[in-house]
N, C-alpha and C positions, 0 to 999 in steps of 0.2 A: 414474416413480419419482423421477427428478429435480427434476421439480417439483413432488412431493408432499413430498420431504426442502426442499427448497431456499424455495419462493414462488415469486414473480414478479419480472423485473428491474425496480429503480426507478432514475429519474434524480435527482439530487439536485444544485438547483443552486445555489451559493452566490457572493455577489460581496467579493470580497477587499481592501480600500481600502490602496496602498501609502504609504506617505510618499515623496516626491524621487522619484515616478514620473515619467520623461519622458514627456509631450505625446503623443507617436506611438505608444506604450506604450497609451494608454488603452485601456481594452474588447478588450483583448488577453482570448482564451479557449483556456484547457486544456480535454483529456480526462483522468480521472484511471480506472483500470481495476486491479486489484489481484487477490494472491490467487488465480488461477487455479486453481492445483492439479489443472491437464490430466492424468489418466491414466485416464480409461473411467469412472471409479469419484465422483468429486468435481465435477465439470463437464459437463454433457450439452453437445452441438454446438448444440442449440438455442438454450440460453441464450447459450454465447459469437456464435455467429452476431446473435442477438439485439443480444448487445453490440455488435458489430464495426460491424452497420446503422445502431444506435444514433447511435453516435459520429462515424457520416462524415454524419450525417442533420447534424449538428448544425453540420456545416463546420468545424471547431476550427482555428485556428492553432497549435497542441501538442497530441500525447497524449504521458502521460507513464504509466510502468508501474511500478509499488512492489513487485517481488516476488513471489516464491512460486508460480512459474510449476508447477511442478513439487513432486511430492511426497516417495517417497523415487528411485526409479530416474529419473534423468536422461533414460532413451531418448524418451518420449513428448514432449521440447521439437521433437523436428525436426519433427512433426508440428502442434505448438503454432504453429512461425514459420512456417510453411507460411498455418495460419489467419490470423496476423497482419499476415502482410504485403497483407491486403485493407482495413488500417486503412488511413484518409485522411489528413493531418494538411497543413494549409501549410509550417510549418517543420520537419518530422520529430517522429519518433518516439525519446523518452528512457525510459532505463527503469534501474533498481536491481533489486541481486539480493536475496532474500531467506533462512534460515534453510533452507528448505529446498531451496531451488540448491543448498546447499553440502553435503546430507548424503551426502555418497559422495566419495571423491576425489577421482574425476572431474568430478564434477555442475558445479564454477563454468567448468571449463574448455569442458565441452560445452553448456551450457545458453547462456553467451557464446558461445560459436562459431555457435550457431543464431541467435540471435537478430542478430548480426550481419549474419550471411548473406540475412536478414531484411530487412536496412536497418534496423534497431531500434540505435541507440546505446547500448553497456552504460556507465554509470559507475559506477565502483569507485574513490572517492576524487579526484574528478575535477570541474573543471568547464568550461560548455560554454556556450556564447556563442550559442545560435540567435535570440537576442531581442538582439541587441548587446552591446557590453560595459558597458551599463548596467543592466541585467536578468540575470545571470549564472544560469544553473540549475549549483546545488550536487549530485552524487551521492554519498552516502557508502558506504562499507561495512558489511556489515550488521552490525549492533548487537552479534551475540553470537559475529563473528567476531575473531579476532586483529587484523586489520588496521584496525579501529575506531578512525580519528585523526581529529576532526573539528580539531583544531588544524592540521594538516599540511596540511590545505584551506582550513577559512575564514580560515588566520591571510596568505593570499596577496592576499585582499578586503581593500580600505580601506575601514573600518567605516561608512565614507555612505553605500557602493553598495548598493542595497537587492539583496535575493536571494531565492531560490525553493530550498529543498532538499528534496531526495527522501530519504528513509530508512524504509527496509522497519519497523524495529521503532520504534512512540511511544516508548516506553519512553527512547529517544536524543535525546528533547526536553529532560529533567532533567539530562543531562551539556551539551545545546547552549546552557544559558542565558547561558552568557559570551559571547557571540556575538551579535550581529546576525541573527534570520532574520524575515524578513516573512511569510514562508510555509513552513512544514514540508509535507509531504505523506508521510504513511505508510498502513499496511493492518495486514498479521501478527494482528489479532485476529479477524477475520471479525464485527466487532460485537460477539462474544458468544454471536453465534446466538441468545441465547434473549434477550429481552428484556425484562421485564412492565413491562406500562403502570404507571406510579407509581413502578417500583423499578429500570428502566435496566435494562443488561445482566446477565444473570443471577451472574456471578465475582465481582463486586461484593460483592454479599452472603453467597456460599457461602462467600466468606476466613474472613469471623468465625464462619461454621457448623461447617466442617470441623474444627477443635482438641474437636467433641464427637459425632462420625462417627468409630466403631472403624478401624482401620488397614484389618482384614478384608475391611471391607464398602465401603471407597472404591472399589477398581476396579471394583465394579458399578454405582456413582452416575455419571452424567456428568459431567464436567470436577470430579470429587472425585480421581482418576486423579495420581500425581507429577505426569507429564509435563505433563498439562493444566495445571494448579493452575500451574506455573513459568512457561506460557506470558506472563508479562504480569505487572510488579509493579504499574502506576498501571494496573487496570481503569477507574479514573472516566474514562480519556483511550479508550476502550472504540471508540467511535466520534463521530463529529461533530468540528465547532468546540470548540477549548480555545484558553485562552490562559495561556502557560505563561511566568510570570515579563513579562520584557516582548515575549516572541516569540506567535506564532501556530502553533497543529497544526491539521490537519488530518486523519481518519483516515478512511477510504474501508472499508466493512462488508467489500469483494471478493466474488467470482462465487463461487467453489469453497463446499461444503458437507463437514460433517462427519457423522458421526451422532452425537447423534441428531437430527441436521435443524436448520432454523433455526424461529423463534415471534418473530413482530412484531420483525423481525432480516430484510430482504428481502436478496439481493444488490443491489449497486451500482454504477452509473456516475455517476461525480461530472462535473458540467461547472461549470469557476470560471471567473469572469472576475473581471480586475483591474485594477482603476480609481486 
């Protein structure tokens, strides 16, 4: 059923070109893994098993996690870091929370506490030195939480040091343009799920649809739904490579599935290197 809603996993791999990259930096490679949405229902054990083989196939010097481990009930992460801790990585595992960590009171306090336990490094406004202090990986917080300061972090970086940040929602690309980032890495859209060839992600075009779609008959249409529809103001930044003002995004499709399934929208494991 799972991977009749979802497809098949694909690797996606992209090469990243830093400016004032040091020397020993070069051909440095992430894992990028997103979107989980672990709870019985969004992720079968095969695919993430899939992924987990995937990623240590690949040797990575970093995996890093954008979010959304969890969907609404936080209990399914202890069972999530349990799978995760068979990830490989040389210099560890980093990860950001996303939108739905935090739908419960307890969710950011438990879903970090797992992952922890883990050996998974949470950042929340943080950043973290596994590639030296010339490569800094930026975490922020998520996009559509309170604590959303990207000044309070990058304003700590002296603008030449190049950097890597994680932020669950794209959408935190259009507030990051005062800034220096060489690499953004996010997820929170799932691609779209739907895709069509010629026309990109399907929300894309359903924006200028919906204003002639009755009130009535939205929550029978997919992603016509309030909640959907809010998910995400800049859909073009949907999934792939963007380049946003003078920074770079990134947006990783993620494993987890919605209904009604995903269409030429596969889940993803992104493997970058950076040159």
């Amino acid at each position: 059923m799972h991977k009749l809603l979802s497809g098949s996993l694909r690797t996606e791999a992209i090469t990243i070109a830093i400016p004032q990259l040091p020397p020993q930096l070069q051909n440095i490679r992430f894992v990028q893994l997103s979107d989980l949405h672990y709870d019985g229902l969004r992720l079968s054990e095969q695919m993430l098993t899939e992924a987990i083989e995937t990623s240590n196939a690949l040797r990575p010097d970093l995996v890093v996690l954008t979010g959304d481990y969890v969907t609404d009930d936080p209990t399914p992460i202890y069972a999530l870091a349990d799978r995760l801790q068979r990830l490989e990585s040389r210099l560890g595992i980093y990860a950001v929370l996303g939108n739905h960590d935090l739908e419960l009171p307890q969710s950011r306090t438990e879903v970090t506490t797992a992952l922890t336990r883990a050996g998974i490094r949470v950042l929340w406004n943080e950043i973290a030195y596994p590639l030296g202090q010339q490569l800094p990986i930026v975490g922020l917080a998520d996009f559509w939480s309170r604590e959303f300061n990207p000044a309070l972090v990058l304003s700590q970086l002296h603008p030449e040091t190049p950097r890597i940040v994680l932020s669950h929602n794209p959408d935190s690309a259009a507030k990051l343009q005062p800034w220096r980032v060489d690499l953004q890495l996010s997820g929170h859209t799932h691609g779209g799920q739907i895709a069509l060839p010629g026309f990109g992600p399907f929300p894309t075009g359903y924006q200028r649809l919906r204003r002639y779609v009755p009130k009535t008959w939205r929550k029978w249409i997919p992603y016509m739904k309030e909640d959907c529809y809010k998910v995400l103001q800049h859909w073009e930044w949907a999934q792939g490579l963007h380049q946003v003002g003078s920074n770079l995004l990134y947006v990783n499709r993620g494993l987890g599935t919605y209904p009604p399934g995903r269409l030429f929208c596969p889940p993803e494991l992104t493997v970058i290197t950076i040159v």
